[in-house]
DSSP file (Angstrom, degrees, kcal/mol; ACC not computed):
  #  RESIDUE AA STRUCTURE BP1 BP2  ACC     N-H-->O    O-->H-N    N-H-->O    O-->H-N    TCO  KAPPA ALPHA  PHI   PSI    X-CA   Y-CA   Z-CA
    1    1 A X              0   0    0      0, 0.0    35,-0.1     0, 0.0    34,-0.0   0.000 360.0 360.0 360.0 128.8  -84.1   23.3    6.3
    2    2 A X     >  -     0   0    0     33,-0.3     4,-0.8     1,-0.1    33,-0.0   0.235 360.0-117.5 -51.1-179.6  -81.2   22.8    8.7
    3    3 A X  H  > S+     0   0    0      2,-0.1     4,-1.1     3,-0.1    -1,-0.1   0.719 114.7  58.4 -95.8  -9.8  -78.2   20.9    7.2
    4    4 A X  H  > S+     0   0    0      3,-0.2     4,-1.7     2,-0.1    -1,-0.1   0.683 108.2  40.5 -95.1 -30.9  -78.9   18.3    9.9
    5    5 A X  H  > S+     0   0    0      2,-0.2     4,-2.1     3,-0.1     5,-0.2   0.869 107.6  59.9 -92.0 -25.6  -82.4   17.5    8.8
    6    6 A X  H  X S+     0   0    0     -4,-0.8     4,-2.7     2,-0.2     5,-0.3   0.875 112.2  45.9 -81.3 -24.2  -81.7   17.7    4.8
    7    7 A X  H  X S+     0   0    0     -4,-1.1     4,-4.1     3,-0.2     3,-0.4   0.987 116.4  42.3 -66.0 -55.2  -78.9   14.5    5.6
    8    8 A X  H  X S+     0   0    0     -4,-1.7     4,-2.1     2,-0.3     5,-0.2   0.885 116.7  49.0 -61.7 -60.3  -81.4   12.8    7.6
    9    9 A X  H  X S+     0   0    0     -4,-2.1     4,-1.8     1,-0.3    -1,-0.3   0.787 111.6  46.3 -40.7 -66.8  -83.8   13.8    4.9
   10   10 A X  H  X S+     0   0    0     -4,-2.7     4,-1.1    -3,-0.4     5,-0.3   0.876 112.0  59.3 -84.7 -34.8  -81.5   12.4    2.1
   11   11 A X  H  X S+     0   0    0     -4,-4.1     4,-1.6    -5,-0.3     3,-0.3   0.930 104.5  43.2  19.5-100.1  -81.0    9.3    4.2
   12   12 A X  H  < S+     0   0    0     -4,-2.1    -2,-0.2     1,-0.3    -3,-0.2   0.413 112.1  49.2 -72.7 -24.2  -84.1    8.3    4.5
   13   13 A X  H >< S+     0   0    0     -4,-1.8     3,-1.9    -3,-0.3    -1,-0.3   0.952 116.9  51.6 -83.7 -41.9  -85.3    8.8    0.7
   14   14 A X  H 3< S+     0   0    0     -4,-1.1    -2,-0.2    -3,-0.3    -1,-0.1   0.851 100.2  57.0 -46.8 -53.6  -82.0    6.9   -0.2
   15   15 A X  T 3< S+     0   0    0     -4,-1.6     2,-0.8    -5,-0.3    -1,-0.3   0.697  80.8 101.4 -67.0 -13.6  -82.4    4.2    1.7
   16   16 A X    X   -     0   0    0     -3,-1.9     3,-0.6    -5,-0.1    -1,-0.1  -0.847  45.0-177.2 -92.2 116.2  -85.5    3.3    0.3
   17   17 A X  T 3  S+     0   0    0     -2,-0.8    -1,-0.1     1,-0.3    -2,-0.1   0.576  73.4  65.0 -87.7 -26.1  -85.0    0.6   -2.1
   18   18 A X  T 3  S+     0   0    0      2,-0.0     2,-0.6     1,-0.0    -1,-0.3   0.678  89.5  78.6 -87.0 -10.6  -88.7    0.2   -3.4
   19   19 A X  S <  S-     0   0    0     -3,-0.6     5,-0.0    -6,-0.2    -3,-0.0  -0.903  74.8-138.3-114.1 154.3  -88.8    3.8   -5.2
   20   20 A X     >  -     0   0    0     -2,-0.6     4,-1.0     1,-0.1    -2,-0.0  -0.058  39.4 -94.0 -69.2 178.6  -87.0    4.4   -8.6
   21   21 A X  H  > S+     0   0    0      2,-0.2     4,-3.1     1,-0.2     5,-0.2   0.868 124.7  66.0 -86.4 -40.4  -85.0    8.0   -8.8
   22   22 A X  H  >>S+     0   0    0      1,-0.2     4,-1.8     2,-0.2     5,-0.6   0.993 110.3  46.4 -33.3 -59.6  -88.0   10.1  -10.5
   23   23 A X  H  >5S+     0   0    0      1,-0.2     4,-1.2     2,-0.2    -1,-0.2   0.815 111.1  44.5 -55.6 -35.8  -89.3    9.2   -6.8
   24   24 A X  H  <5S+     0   0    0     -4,-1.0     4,-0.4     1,-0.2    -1,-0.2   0.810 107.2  62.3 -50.9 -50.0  -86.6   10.0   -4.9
   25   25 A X  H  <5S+     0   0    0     -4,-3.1    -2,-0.2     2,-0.2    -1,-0.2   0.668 115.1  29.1 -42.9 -45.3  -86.4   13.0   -6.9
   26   26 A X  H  X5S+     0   0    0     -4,-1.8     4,-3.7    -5,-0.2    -2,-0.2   0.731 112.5  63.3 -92.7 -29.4  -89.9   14.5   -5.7
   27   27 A X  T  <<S+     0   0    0     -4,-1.2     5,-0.4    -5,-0.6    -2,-0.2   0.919 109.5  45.6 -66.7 -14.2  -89.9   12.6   -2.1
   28   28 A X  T  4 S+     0   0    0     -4,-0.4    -1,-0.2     1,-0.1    -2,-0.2   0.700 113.4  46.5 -87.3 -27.2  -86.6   15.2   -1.6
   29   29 A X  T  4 S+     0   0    0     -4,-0.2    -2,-0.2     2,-0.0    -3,-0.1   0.941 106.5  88.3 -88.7 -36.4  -88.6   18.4   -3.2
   30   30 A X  S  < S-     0   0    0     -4,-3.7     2,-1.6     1,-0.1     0, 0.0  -0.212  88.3-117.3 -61.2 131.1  -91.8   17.4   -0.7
   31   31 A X    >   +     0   0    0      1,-0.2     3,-0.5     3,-0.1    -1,-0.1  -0.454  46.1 167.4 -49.4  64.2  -92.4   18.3    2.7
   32   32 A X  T 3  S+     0   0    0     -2,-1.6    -1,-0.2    -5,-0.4    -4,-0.1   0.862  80.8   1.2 -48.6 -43.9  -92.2   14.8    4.2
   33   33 A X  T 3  S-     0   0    0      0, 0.0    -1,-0.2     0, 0.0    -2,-0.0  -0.146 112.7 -97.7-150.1  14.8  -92.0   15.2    8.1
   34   34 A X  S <  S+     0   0    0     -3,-0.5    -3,-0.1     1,-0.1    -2,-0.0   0.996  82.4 137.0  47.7  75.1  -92.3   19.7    7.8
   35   35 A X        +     0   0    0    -34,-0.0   -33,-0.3   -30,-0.0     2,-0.2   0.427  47.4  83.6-114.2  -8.6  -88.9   19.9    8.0
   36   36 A X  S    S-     0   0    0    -35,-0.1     2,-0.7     2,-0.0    -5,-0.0  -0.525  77.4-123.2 -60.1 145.0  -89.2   22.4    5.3
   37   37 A X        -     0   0    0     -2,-0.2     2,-0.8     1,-0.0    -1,-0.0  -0.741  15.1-164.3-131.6 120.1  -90.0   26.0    5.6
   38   38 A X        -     0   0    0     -2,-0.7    -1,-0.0     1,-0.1    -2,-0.0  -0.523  10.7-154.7 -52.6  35.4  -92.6   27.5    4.0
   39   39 A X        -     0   0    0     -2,-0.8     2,-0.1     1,-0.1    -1,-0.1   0.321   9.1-153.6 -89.2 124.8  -92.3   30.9    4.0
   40   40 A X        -     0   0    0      2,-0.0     2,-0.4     0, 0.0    -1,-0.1  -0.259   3.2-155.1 -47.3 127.7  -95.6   33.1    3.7
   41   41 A X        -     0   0    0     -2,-0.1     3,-0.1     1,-0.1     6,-0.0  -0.997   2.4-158.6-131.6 156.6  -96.0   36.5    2.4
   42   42 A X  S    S+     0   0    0     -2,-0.4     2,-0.3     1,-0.3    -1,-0.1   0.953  79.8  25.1 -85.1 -56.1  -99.1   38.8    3.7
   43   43 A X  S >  S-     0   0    0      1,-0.1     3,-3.4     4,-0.0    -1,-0.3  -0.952  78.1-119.6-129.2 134.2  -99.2   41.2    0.8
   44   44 A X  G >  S+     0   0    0      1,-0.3     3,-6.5    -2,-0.3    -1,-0.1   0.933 118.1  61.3 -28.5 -51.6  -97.9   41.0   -3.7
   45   45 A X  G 3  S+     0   0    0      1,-0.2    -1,-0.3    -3,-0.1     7,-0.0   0.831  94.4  47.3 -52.0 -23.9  -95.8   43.6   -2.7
   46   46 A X  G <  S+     0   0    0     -3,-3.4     2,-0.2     2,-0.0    -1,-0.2   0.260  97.4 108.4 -92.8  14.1  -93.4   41.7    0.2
   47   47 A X  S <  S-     0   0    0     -3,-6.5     2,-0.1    -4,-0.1    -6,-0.0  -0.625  78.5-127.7 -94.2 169.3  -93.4   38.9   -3.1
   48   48 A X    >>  -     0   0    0     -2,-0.2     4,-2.3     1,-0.1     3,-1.0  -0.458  33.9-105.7 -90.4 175.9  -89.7   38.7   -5.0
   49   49 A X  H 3> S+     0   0    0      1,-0.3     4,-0.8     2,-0.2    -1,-0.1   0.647 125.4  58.1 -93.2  -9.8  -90.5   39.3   -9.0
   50   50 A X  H 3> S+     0   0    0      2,-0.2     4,-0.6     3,-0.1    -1,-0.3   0.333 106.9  49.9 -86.6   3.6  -89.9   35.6   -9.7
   51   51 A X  H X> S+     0   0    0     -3,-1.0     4,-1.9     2,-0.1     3,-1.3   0.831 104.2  62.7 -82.8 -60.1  -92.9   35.0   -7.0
   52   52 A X  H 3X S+     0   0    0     -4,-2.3     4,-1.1     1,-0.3     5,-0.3   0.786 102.9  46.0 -23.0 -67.8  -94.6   37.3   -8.9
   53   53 A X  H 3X S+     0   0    0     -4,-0.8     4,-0.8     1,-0.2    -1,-0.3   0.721 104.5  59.5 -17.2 -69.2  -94.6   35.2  -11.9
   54   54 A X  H <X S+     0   0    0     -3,-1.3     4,-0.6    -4,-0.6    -2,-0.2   0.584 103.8  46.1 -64.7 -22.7  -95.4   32.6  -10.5
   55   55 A X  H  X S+     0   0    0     -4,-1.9     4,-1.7    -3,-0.2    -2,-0.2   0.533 112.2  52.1 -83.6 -13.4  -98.7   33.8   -9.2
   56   56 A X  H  X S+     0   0    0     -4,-1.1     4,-2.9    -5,-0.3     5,-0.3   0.764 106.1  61.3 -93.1 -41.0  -99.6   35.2  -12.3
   57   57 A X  H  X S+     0   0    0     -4,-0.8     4,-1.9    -5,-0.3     5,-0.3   0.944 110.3  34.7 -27.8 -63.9  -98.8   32.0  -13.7
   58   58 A X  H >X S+     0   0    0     -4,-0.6     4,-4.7     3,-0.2     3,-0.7   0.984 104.1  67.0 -62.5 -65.8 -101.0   30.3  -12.1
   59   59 A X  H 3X S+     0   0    0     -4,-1.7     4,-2.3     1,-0.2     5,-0.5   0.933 108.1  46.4 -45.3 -44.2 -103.7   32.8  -11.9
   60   60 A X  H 3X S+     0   0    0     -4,-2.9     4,-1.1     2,-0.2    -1,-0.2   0.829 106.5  52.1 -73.2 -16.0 -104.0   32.4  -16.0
   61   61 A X  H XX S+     0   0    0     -4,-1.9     4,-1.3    -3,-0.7     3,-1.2   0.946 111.6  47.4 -95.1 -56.6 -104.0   29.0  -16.3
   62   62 A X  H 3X S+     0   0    0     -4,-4.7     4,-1.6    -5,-0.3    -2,-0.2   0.743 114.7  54.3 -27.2 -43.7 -107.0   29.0  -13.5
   63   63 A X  H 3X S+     0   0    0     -4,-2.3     4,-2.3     1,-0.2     5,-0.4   0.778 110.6  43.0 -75.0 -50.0 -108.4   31.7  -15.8
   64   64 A X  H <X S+     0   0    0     -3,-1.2     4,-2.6    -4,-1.1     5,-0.3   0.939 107.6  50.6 -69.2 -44.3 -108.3   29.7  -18.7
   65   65 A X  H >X S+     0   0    0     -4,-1.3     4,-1.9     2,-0.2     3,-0.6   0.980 109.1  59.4 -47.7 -72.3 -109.5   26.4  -17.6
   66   66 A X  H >X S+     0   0    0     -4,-1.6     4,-2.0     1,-0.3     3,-0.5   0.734 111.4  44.1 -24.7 -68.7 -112.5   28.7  -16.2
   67   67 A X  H 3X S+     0   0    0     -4,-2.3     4,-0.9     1,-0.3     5,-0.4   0.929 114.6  44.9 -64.3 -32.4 -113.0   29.8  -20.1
   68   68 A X  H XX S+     0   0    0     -4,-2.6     3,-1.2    -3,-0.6     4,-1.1   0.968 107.6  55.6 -72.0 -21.9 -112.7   26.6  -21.5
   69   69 A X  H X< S+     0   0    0     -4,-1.9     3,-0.7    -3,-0.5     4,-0.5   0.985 113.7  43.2 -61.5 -51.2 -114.9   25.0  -19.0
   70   70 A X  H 3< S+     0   0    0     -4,-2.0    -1,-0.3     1,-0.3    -2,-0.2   0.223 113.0  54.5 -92.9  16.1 -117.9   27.9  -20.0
   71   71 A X  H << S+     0   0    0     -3,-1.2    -1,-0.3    -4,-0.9    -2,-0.2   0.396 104.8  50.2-118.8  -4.8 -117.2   27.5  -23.9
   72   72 A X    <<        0   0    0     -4,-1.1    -2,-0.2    -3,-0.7    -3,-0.1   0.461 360.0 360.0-103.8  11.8 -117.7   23.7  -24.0
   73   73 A X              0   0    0     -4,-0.5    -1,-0.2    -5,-0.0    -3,-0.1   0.199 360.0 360.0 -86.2 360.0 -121.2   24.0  -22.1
């Protein structure tokens, strides 16, 4: 995100009177308008080892829901 769009950006969340700071908080981490960039990777290997993590992360808690689902049928 440029520096021109994360002022605009922190503006605009600011300026909204009708959300609390929690809100503010998230509307700042969100991709409101894309003005974030998302950056892609093709293959694990081109991920950094805290990407890594995260995708294993992930993968176990899918993997787990999956078991719990097929032991409470």
């Amino acid at each position: 995100m440029t520096v021109e769009a994360a002022l605009t950006k922190l503006s605009y969340v600011l300026g909204k009177d009708e959300w609390d700071l929690p809100t503010k908080r998230k509307m700042m981490q969100r991709n409101i308008r894309g003005e974030m960039t998302v950056a892609r990777f093709e293959t694990l290997q081109e991920l950094e080892i805290s990407d890594l993590v995260c995708v294993s992360a992930r993968f176990s808690q899918h993997f787990s829901k999956a078991l719990l689902q097929q032991a409470e049928q």
